[in-house]
Backbone as JSON, one array per atom type, in Angstrom:
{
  "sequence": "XXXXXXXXXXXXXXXXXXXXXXXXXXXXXXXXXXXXXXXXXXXXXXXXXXXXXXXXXXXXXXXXXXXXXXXXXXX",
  "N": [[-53.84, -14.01, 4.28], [-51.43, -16.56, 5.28], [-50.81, -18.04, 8.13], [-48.5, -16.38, 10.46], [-45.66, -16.27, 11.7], [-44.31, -16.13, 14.8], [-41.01, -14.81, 16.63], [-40.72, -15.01, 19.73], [-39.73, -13.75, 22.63], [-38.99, -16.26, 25.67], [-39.1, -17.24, 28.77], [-36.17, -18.32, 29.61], [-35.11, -18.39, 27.02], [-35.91, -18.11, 24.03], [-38.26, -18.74, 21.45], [-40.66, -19.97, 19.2], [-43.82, -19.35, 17.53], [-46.86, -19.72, 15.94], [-49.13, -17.56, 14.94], [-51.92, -17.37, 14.48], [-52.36, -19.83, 15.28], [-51.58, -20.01, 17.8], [-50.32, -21.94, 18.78], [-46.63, -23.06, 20.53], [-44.41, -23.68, 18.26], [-41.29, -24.24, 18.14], [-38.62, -24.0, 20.88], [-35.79, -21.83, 21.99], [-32.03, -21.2, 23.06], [-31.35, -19.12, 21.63], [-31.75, -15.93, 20.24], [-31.54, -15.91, 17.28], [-31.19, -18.54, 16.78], [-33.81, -19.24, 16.93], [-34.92, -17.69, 14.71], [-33.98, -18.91, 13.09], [-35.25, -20.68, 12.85], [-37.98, -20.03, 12.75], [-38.02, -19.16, 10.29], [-37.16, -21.44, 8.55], [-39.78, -21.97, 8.41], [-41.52, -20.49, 7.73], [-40.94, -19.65, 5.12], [-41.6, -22.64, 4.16], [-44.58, -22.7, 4.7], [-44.75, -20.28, 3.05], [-45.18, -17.44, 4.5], [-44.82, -14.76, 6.51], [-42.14, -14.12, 8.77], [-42.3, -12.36, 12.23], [-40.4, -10.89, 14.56], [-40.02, -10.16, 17.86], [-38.66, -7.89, 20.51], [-36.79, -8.52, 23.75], [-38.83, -6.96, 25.69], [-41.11, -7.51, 24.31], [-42.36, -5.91, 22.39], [-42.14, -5.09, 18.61], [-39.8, -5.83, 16.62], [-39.35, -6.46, 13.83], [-40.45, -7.22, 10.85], [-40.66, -9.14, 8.48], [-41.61, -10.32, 5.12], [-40.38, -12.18, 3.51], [-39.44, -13.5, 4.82], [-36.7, -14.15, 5.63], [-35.4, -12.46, 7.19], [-33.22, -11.15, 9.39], [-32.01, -10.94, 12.97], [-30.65, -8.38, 14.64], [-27.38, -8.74, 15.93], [-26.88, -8.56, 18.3], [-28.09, -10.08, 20.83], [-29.73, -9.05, 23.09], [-32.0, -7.59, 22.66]],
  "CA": [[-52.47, -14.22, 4.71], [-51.53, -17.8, 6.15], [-50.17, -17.98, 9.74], [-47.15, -15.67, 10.34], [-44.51, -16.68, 12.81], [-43.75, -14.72, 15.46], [-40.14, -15.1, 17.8], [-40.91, -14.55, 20.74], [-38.88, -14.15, 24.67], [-39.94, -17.19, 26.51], [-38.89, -17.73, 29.94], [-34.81, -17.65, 29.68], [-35.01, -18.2, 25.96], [-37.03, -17.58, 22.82], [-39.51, -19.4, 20.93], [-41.67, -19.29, 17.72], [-44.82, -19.11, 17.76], [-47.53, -19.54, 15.35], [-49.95, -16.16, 14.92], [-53.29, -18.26, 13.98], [-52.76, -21.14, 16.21], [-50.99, -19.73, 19.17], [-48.95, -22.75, 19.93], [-45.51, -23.04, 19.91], [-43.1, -24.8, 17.64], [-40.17, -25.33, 18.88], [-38.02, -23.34, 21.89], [-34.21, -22.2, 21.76], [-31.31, -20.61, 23.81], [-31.04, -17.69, 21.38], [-32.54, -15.34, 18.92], [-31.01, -16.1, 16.03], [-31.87, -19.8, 16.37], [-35.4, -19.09, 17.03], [-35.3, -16.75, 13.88], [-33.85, -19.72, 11.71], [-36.33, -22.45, 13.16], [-39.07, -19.68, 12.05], [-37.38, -18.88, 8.67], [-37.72, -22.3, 7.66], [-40.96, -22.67, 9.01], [-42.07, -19.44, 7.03], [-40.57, -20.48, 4.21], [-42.16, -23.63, 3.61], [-45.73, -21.82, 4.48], [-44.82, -19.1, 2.02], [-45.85, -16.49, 5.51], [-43.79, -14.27, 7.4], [-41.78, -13.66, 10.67], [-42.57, -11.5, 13.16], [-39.21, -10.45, 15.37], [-40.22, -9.62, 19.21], [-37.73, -7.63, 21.07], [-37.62, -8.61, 24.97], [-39.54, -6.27, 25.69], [-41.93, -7.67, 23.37], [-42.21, -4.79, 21.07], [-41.81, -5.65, 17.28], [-38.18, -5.44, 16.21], [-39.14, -6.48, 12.6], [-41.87, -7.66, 10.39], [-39.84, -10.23, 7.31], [-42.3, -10.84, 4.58], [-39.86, -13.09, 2.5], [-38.53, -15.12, 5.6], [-34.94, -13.49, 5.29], [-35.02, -11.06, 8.55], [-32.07, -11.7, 11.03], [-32.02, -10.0, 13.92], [-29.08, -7.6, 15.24], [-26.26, -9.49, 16.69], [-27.24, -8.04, 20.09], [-29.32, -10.93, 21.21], [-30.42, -8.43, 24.47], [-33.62, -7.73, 22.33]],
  "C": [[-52.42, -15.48, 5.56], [-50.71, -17.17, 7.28], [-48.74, -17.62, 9.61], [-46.68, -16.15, 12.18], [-44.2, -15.77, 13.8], [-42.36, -15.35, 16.6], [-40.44, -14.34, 18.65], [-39.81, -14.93, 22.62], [-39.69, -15.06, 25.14], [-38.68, -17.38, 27.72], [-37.37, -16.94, 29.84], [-34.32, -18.12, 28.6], [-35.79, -17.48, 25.21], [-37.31, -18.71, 22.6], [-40.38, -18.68, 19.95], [-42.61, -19.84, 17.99], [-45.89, -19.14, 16.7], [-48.78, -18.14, 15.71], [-51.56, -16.98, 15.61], [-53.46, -18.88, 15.18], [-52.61, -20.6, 17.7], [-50.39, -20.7, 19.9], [-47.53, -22.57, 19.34], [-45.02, -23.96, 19.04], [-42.5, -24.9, 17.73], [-39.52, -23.75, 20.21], [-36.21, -23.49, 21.26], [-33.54, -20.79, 22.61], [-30.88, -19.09, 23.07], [-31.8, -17.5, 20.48], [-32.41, -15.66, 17.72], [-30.91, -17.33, 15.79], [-33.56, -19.9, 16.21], [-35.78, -18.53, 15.22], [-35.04, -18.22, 12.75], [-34.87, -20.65, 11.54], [-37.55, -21.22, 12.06], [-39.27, -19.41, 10.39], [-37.88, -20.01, 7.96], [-39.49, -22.71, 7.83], [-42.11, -21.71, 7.74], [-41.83, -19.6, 5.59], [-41.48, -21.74, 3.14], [-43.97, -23.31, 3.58], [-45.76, -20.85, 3.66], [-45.79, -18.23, 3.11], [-44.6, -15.51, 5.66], [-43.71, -14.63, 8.17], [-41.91, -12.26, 10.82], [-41.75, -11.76, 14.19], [-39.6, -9.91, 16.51], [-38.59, -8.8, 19.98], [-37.97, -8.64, 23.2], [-38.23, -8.29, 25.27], [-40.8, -6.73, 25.1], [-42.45, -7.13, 22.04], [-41.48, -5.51, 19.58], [-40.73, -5.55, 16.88], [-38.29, -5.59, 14.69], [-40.41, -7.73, 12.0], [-40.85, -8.05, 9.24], [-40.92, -10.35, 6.8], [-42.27, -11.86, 3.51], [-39.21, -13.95, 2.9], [-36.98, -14.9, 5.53], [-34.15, -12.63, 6.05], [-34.03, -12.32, 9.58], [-32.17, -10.81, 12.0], [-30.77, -9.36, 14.17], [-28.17, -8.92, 15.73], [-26.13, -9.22, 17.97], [-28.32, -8.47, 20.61], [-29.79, -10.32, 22.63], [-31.86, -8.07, 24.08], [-34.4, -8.3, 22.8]]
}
């Protein structure tokens, strides 16, 4: 499996995250930008995303790059 994406809570946003590498790729003010930056990112790797809640806890495992998150960016 190549390197799966993960969004992750950072600070007083989110951020994606490579699995493999563990750096980031880019930062953003909400979930559902984070999720698109990783979408395409996943996408063009043919990987998944991996959806963090705040909490950190998994909210959703995408294996076709197509997961959105709720509309209740408090996750």
């Amino acid at each position: 499996m190549k390197n799966r994406q993960h969004v992750i809570p950072f600070e007083n946003g989110w951020a994606v995250r490579s699995e493999d590498e563990g750096k980031f790729s880019s930062f953003h003010n909400t979930q559902m930008e984070a999720v698109e930056a990783a979408r395409k990112i996943a996408k063009k790797d043919k990987t998944e995303i991996v959806i963090h809640r705040k909490n950190e806890s998994t909210q959703d495992l995408n294996q076709n790059s197509n997961a959105l998150p709720s509309t209740d960016e408090s996750y």
